[in-house]
C-alpha positions as CSV (number, residue, x, y, z in Angstrom):
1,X,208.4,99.9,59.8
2,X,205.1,99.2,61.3
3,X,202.6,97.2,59.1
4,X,199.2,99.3,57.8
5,X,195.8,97.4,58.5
6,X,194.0,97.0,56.1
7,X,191.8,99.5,57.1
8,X,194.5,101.7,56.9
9,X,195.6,101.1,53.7
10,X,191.8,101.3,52.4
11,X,191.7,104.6,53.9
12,X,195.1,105.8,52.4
13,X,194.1,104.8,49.3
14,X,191.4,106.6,49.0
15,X,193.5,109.9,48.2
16,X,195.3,107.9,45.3
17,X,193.0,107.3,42.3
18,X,194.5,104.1,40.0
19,X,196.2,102.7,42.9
20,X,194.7,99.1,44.3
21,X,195.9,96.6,47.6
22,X,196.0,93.4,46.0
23,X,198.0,90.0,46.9
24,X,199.3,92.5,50.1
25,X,200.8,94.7,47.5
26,X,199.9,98.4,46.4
27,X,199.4,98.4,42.7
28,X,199.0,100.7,39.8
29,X,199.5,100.9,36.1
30,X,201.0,103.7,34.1
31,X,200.2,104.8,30.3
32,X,202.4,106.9,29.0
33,X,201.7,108.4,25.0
34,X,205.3,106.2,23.9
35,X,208.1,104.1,25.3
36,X,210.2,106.8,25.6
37,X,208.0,108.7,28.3
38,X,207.1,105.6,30.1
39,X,210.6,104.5,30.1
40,X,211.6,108.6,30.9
41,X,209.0,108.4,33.9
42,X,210.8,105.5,35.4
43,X,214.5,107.0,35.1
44,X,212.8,110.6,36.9
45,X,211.5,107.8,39.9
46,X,215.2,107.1,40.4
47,X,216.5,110.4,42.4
48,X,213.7,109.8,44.9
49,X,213.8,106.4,44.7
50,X,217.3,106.1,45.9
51,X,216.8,109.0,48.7
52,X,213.5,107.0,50.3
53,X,215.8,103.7,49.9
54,X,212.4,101.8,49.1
55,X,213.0,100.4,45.8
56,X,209.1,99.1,43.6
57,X,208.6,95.9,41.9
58,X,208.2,97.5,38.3
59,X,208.1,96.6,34.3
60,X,207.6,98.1,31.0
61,X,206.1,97.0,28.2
62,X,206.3,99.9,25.4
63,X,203.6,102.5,26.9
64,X,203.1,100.8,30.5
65,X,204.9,101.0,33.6
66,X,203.4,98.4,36.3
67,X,204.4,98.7,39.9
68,X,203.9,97.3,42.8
69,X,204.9,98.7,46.3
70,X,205.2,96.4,49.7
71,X,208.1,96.8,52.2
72,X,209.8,93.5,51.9
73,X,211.7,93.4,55.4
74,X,208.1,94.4,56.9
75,X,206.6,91.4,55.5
76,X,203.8,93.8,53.6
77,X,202.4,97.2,52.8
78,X,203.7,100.6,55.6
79,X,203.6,103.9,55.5
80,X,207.1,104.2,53.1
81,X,205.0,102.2,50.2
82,X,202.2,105.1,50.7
83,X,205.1,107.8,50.5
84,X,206.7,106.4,47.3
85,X,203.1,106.1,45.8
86,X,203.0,109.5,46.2
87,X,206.1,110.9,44.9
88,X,205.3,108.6,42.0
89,X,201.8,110.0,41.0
90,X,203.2,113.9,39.7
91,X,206.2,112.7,38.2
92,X,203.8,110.4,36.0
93,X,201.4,113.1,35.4
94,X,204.4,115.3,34.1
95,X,205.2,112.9,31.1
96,X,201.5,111.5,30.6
């Protein structure tokens, strides 16, 4: 995978409200009403998750779901951490 610029990724972020670039990493933080939707949210990720083979950096605390999105073997952020970002952002609008 080809690294973005980081014109690039400025551009592509634009189309994804809540998401940063920070520390070469896209970023984004998830509330979710209880633990049981944030932690629901993360087990619907999986499916897709597994098909892309690009796995995030995530956590949960109670209501939160942090992630973080680089492709490690690319040495930063690509197009595949963009895609994921987006399969990500109605899956956790269906359980916010």
């Amino acid at each position: 995978m080809t690294l973005l610029s980081g014109a690039e990724i400025h551009a592509a972020l634009a189309a994804l409200p809540g998401w940063s670039y920070r520390a070469g990493k896209l970023h984004r933080e998830y509330r979710f009403p209880d633990f049981s939707r944030a932690i629901a949210f993360m087990a619907a990720a999986v499916p897709a998750i597994e098909q892309l083979d690009h796995h995030p950096e995530w956590s949960n605390v109670y209501n939160r779901v942090a992630v973080s999105l680089t492709t490690h073997h690319s040495g930063g952020v690509t197009r595949k951490d963009f895609e994921l970002a987006r399969i990500l952002e109605p899956l956790a609008a269906q359980l916010s």
